[in-house]
C-alpha angles and dihedrals in degrees: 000000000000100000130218091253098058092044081061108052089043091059089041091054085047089059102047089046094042095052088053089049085053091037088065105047112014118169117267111231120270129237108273100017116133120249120267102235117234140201109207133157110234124217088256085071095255131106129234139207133175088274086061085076102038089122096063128089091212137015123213114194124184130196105217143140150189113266106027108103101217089050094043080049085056106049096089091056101043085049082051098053090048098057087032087071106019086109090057090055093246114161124230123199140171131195121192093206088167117124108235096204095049086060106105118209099247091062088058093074093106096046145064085200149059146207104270117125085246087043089058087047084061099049092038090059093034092055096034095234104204087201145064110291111202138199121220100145093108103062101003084213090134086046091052094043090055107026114214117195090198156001122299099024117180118200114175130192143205124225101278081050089249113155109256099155138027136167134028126029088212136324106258116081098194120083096215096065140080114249111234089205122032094197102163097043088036083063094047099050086050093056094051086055090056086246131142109254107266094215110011110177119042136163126264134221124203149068118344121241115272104227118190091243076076087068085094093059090068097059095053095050086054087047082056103057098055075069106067123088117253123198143183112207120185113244129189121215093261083068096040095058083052087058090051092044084058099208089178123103086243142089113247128216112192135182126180118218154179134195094221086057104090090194084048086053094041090056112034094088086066076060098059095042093060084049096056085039103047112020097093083065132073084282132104128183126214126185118191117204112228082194113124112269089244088055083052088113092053093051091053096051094050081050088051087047094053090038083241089178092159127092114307126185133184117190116254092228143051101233104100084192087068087048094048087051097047101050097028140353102196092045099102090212104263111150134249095046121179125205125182110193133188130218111288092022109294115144108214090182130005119188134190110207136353117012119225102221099209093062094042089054096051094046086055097047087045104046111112085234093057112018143163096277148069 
């Protein structure tokens, strides 16, 4: 006899599956259809909900996010439509709805940040939003209840918080260039006029919404990783100096390293992170070993340890001086030491100690030779 237990588990197992079929595909709002109200706490510490805006006569509400390049293209004009229209009492909200944990490294190649509710508190401040900034990523409710296809994501609503508009802010991605066709800010302007939305309903283009069924997705990129083949190959100062000169079409990031070195140790997985993150960019990483040439066979196995699959060097000698003069004069020999080199030689930022991610990060996104955009 089919117990009761098993019938439970069964039904149990029908939800969970079921919540990550819907997860994947859940309907996007129709026109019309009244706005599912929310409860969601803002960067600024306070939560908001749809009374939070009773005073507008319309509500915008975008689903963005950090890292994804058509929604960083966006930010200026959202920011735009929200002090356009500031004066007419129009209410402008986002909602980051992306999982954090289902980002996988290797999306994160536009972007210094990602999608975590303190990571919004840093793009929010770095890009001055002059609106409310929410966080949905823990449970996606508000996600599921709206349904965006993409990000960014505009819905905009009348007074009674009725859908008039969904879909694209505008048709051009890049922010350099003119729209043809201003939908979002075309419906708006209709409803202040007291008009019917021309086009209510468009596509959109961006980044697709990050559900937590892509969890998944993450593991098996770091599964994937253990995979790849990592080496140490000996390297004199005259190579070195070539190293330095960048003669790649690529911007290099290099540290320079040592096992014995326990910040070296500390910091090298950051390293490894803007590897994964970057490296299918114009962008490469090196790391030099300090460590002496006979302790060549250690350094390699704390590089296997850490899936360290990009270039790895270990100095052919054992006269740190040489080493010091080869990658920087004026470095004064204090491990770890960190380079970031543009094509044809040029250091854009050299560092003595300890990095701080976050800034290596931004100087790489927003190197002319990698950037925000497609």
């Amino acid at each position: 006899m089919y117990s009761r237990y098993n019938l439970l588990i069964t039904l149990l197992l029908l939800f969970v599956f079921g919540n990550q079929a819907i997860a994947q595909h859940p309907e996007t709002l129709k026109t019309g259809s009244a706005a599912p109200d929310f409860n969601l706490k803002g960067i600024d510490g306070k939560n908001y909900t749809l009374k939070s805006f009773a005073a507008n006569p319309i509500l915008a509400i975008v689903f963005s996010c950090n890292h994804c390049p058509t929604a960083q293209a966006y930010e200026e004009r959202i920011k735009k439509l929200a002090s356009d229209f500031k004066t007419q009492k129009v209410g402008l909200v986002v909602i980051s709805s992306n999982d954090p944990n289902a980002i996988r490294l290797d999306e994160l190649g536009y972007t210094d940040l990602s999608d975590t509710y303190e990571e919004m508190k840093i793009r929010a401040k770095d890009l001055n939003f002059n609106f409310p900034y929410l966080y949905d990523g823990d449970t996606q409710k508000t996600a599921l209840a709206y349904g965006p296809v993409a990000t960014p994501h505009i819905f905009i609503f009348d007074k009674e918080r009725k859908l008039q508009y969904n879909g694209r802010i505008d048709d051009v991605e890049k922010p350099t260039k003119t729209p043809n066709n201003s939908d979002a800010r075309k419906a708006i302007e209709e409803l202040l006029a007291g008009k019917p939305v021309t086009n209510p309903t468009t596509k959109t283009f961006g980044c697709s919404m990050k559900w937590m069924d892509k969890e998944q997705g993450v593991e098996k990129e770091k599964a994937a990783w253990a995979k790849e083949l990592v080496t140490l190959e000996t390297i004199d100062d005259a190579g070195l100096k070539e190293l330095i000169a960048n003669k790649s079409d690529k911007l290099r990031l290099i540290n320079v390293w040592a096992t014995w070195c326990g910040p070296c140790v500390t910091e090298f997985p950051d390293f490894m992170q803007m590897q994964h993150m970057y490296r299918g960019r114009d962008f490469e990483f090196v790391s030099i070993s300090a460590d002496s040439p006979d302790k060549k066979d250690k350094a390699l196995k704390f590089l296997r340890g850490k899936f360290a699959s990009n270039k790895n060097y270990i100095f052919n000698v054992d006269d740190k001086y040489k080493l010091i003069e080869a990658v920087d004069p004026k470095w004064q020999g204090a491990l770890p030491y960190t380079l970031l080199v543009e094509p044809g030689g040029k250091i854009v930022y050299a560092g003595q100690g300890p990095i701080n991610p976050h800034k290596i990060k931004k100087l790489i996104v927003e190197n002319k030779y990698v950037g925000r955009y497609y």
